[in-house]
VOGU-3710 file (C-alpha; in Angstrom, 3 decimals, decimal comma):
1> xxxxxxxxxx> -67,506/-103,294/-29,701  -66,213/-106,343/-28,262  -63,810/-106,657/-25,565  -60,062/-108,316/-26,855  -57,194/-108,451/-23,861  -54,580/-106,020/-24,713  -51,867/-107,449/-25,863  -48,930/-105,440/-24,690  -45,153/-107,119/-24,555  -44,552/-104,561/-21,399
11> xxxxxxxxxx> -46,479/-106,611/-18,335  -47,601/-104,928/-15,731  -47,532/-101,586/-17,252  -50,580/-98,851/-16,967  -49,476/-96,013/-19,041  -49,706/-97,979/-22,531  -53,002/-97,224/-24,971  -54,538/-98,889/-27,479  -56,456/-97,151/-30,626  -58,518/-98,999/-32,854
21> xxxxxxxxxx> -58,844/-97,281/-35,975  -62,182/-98,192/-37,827  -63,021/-97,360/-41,727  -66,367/-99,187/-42,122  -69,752/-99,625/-40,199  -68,224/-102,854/-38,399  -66,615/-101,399/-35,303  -66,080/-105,250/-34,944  -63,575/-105,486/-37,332  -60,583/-102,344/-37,630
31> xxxxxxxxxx> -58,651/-101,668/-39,753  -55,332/-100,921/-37,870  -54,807/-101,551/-33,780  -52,123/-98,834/-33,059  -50,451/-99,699/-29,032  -48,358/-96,700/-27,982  -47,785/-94,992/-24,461  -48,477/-91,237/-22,937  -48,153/-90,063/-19,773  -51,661/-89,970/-19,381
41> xxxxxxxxxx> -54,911/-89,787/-20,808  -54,961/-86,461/-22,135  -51,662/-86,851/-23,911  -52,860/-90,103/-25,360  -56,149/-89,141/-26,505  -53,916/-85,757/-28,535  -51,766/-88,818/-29,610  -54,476/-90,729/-30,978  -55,906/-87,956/-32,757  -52,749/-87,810/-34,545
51> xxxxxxxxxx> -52,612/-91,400/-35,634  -55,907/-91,362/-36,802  -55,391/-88,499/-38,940  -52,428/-90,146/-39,973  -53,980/-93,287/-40,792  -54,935/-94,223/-44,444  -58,120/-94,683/-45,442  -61,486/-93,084/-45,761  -62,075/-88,879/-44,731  -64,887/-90,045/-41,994
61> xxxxxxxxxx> -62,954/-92,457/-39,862  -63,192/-92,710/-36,203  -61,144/-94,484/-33,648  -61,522/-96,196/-30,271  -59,212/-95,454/-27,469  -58,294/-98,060/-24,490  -56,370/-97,942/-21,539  -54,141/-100,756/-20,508  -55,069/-102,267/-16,905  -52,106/-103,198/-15,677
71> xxxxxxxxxx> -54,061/-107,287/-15,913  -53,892/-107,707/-19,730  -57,163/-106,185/-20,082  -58,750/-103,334/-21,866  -60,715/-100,054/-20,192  -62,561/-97,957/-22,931  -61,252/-94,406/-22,629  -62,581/-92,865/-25,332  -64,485/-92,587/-29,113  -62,149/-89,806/-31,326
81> xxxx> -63,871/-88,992/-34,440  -62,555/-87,286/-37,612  -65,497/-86,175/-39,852  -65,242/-86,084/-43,705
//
């Protein structure tokens, strides 16, 4: 997947997340970018979860979880799947 800054409208911050929900075979290209914020990674990564399930689209969809950090970039946290 390619790296985009994370655009957040709260600088500075470290708790915010980033899920990039993807319904095709171009990881490239999602279909929603979802930023939200936990108080950590575990409670994001349940969060996510949710907002993929609650995402429309295809059963077999997975999503792509980032951490914000704190510099307007992106750290890859995690690959949540939800299988057909």
């Amino acid at each position: 997947m390619s790296e985009r800054p994370f655009e957040t409208v709260v600088a500075g911050t470290t708790d915010e997340y980033r899920l990039d929900v993807v319904t095709d075979p171009e990881p490239d290209t999602p279909q929603a970018v979802v930023y939200f914020t936990a108080v950590d990674v575990d409670a994001a990564g349940e969060q996510a979860r949710s907002l993929l399930a609650a995402t429309t689209g295809p059963d077999d969809r997975y999503g792509e979880l980032y951490a914000h950090d704190g510099d307007g970039g992106a750290v890859h946290c995690d690959t949540i799947h939800l299988p057909a």
